[in-house]
C-alpha positions as CSV (number, residue, x, y, z in Angstrom):
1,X,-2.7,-40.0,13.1
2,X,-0.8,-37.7,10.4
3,X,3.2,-38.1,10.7
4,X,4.9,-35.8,8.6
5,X,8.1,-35.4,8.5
6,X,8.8,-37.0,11.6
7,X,5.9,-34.7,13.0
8,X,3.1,-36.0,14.9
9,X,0.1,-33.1,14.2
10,X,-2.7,-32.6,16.1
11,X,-1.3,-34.6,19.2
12,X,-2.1,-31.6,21.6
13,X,-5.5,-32.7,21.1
14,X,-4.9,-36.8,21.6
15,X,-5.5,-38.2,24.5
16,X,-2.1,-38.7,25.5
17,X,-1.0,-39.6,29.2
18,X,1.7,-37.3,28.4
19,X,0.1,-34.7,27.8
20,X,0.2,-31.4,30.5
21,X,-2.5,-28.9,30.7
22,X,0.0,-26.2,30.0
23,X,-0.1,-28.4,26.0
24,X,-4.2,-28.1,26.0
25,X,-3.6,-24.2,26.8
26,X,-1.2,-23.9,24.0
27,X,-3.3,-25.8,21.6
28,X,-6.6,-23.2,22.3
29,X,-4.5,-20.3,22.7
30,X,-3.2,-21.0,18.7
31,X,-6.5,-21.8,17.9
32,X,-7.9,-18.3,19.3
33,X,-4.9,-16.3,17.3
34,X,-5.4,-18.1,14.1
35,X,-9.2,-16.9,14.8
36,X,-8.5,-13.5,15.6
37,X,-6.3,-13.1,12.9
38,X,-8.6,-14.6,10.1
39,X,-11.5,-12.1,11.4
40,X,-10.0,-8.8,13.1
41,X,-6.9,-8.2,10.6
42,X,-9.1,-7.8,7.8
43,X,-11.9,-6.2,10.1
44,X,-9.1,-3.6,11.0
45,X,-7.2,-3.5,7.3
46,X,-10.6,-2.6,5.5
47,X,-12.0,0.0,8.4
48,X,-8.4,1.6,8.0
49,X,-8.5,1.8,4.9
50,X,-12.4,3.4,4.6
51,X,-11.2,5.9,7.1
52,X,-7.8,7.0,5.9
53,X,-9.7,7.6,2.5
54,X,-12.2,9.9,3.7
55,X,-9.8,11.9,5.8
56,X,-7.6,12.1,2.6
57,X,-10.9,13.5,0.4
58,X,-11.8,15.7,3.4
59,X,-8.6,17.8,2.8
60,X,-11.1,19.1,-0.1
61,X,-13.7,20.8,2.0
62,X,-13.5,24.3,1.7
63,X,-10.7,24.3,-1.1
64,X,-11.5,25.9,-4.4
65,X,-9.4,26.6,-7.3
66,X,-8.4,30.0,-8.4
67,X,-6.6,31.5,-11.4
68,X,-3.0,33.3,-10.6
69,X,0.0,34.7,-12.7
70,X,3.5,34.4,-12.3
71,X,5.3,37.0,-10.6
72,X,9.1,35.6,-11.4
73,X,10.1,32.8,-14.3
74,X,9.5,29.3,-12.7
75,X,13.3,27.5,-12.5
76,X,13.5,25.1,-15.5
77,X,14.6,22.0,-13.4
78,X,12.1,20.9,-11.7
79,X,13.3,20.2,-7.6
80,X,11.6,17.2,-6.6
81,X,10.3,18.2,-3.6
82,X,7.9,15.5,-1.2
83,X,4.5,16.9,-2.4
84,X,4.9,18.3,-5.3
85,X,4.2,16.4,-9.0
86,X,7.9,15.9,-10.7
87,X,7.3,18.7,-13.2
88,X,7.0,21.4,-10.7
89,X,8.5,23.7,-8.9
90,X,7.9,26.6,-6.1
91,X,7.3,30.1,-7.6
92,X,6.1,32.9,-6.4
93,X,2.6,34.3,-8.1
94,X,-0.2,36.8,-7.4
95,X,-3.8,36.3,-7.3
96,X,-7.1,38.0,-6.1
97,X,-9.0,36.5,-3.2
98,X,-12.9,36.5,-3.2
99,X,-13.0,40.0,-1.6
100,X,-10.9,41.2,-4.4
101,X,-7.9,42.1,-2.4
102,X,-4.4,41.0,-4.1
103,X,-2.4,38.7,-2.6
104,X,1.5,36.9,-3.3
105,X,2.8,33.5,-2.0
106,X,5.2,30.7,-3.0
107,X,3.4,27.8,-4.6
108,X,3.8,24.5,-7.0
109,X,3.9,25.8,-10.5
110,X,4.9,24.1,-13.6
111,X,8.8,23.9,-14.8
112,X,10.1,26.5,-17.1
113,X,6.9,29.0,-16.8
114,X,7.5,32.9,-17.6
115,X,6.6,35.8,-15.6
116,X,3.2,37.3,-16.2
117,X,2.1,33.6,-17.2
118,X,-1.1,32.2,-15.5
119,X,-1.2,28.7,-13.4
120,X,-4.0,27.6,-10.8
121,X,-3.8,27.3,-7.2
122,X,-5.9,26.4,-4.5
123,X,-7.1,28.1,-1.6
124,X,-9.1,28.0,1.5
125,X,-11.8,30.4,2.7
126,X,-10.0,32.8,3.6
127,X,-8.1,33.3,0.0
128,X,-5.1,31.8,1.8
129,X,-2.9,29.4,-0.6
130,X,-3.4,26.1,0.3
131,X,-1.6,22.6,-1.1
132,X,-3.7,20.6,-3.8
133,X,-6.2,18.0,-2.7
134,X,-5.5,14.3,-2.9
135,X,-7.2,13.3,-6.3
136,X,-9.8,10.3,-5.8
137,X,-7.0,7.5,-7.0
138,X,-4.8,9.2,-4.6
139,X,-7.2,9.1,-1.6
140,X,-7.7,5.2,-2.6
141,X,-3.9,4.5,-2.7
142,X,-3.5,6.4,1.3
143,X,-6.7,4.4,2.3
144,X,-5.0,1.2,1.3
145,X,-1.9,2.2,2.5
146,X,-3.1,3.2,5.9
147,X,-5.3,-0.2,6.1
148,X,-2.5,-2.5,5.0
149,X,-0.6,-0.7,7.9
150,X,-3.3,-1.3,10.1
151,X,-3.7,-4.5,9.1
152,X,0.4,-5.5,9.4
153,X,-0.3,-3.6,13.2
154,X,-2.8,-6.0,14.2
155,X,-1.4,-9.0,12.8
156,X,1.8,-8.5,14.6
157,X,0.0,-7.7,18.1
158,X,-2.1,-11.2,18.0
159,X,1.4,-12.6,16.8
160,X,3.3,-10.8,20.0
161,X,0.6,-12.6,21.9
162,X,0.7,-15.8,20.9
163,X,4.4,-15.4,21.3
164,X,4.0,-14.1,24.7
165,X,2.3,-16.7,25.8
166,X,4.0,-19.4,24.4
167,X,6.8,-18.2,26.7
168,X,5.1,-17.6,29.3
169,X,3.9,-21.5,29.0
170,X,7.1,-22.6,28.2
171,X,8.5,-21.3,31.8
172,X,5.8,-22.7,33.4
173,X,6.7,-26.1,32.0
174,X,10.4,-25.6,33.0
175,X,9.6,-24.6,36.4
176,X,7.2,-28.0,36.2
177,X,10.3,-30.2,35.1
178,X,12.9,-28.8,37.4
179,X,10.3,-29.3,40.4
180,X,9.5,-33.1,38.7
181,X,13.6,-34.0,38.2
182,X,14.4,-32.5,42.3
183,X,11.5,-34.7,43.6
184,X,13.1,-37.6,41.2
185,X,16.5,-37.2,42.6
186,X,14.7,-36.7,45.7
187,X,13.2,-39.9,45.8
188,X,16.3,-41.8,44.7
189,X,18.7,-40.3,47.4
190,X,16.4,-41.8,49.6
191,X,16.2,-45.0,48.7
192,X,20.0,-45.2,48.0
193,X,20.6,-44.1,51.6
């Protein structure tokens, strides 16, 4: 028998004239979460992760790089905008699509570039400007991201189950008790009378 700390471990699965079905229950119910989450969190985590870096390198397909010129002087401060790499800024520039048509759009340029000088962008099929691809570390890092989110998602699910039942058991047992004590007091009146 381990006692620790004024514990008794492992009792739900004694025999135990004390002990209620509703305990048994319990006992398998934590055994199945601590199973599922050993095998399906990192099941889910990994396949998350596999699948969130492919969709990230997919954003390549069709996207090819193409020299353009500035048509006004980049600002010299770069703005910090949520996609962008800290040393750039939005500019407008020029550049010739694959039919040899000219086209202008706003796009990440470097801080501090001059009119007239070049910069790449990247565009689709259709010559339209398109953002940059994720690089390969990138990718990686949204994989794991995604996965670790996945992960977290179906760790707190089994959780919320094992919770939800534990509740659900401990009504159960309440109901049990408050039956047990009003055939007890039952009983008593009964033979006091």
């Amino acid at each position: 028998m381990l006692i620790r700390g004024g514990r008794v471990w492992f009792w739900r699965w004694r025999r135990n004239p004390l002990k209620r079905r509703s305990d048994v229950a319990e006992a398998w119910i934590g055994v199945a979460a601590a199973t599922t989450l050993l095998v399906t969190a990192p099941a889910v985590g990994m396949t998350m992760a596999g699948v969130g870096e492919h969709a990230a390198l997919d954003q390549a397909q069709g996207l090819h790089r193409a020299a353009a010129r500035l048509v006004e002087d980049a600002a010299a401060t770069p703005s910090g905008l949520p996609g962008m790499a800290e040393d750039q800024v939005r500019a407008t520039v020029r550049w010739t699509t694959p039919d040899g048509s000219l086209r202008t759009g706003v796009a990440p340029v470097a801080a501090g570039g001059r009119a007239g000088s070049s910069t790449t962008v990247w565009l689709d099929g259709a010559g339209r400007l398109r953002p940059a691809p994720p690089t390969p570390a990138q990718a990686r890092s949204q994989g794991v991201a995604l996965g670790a989110s996945a992960g977290a998602g179906a760790c707190a699910l089994v959780a919320g189950g094992w919770w939800a039942a534990r509740g659900w058991l401990d009504g159960r047992r309440r109901t049990q008790w408050d039956d047990a004590w009003a055939r007890f007091d039952a009983q008593r009146g009964q033979r006091h009378a």
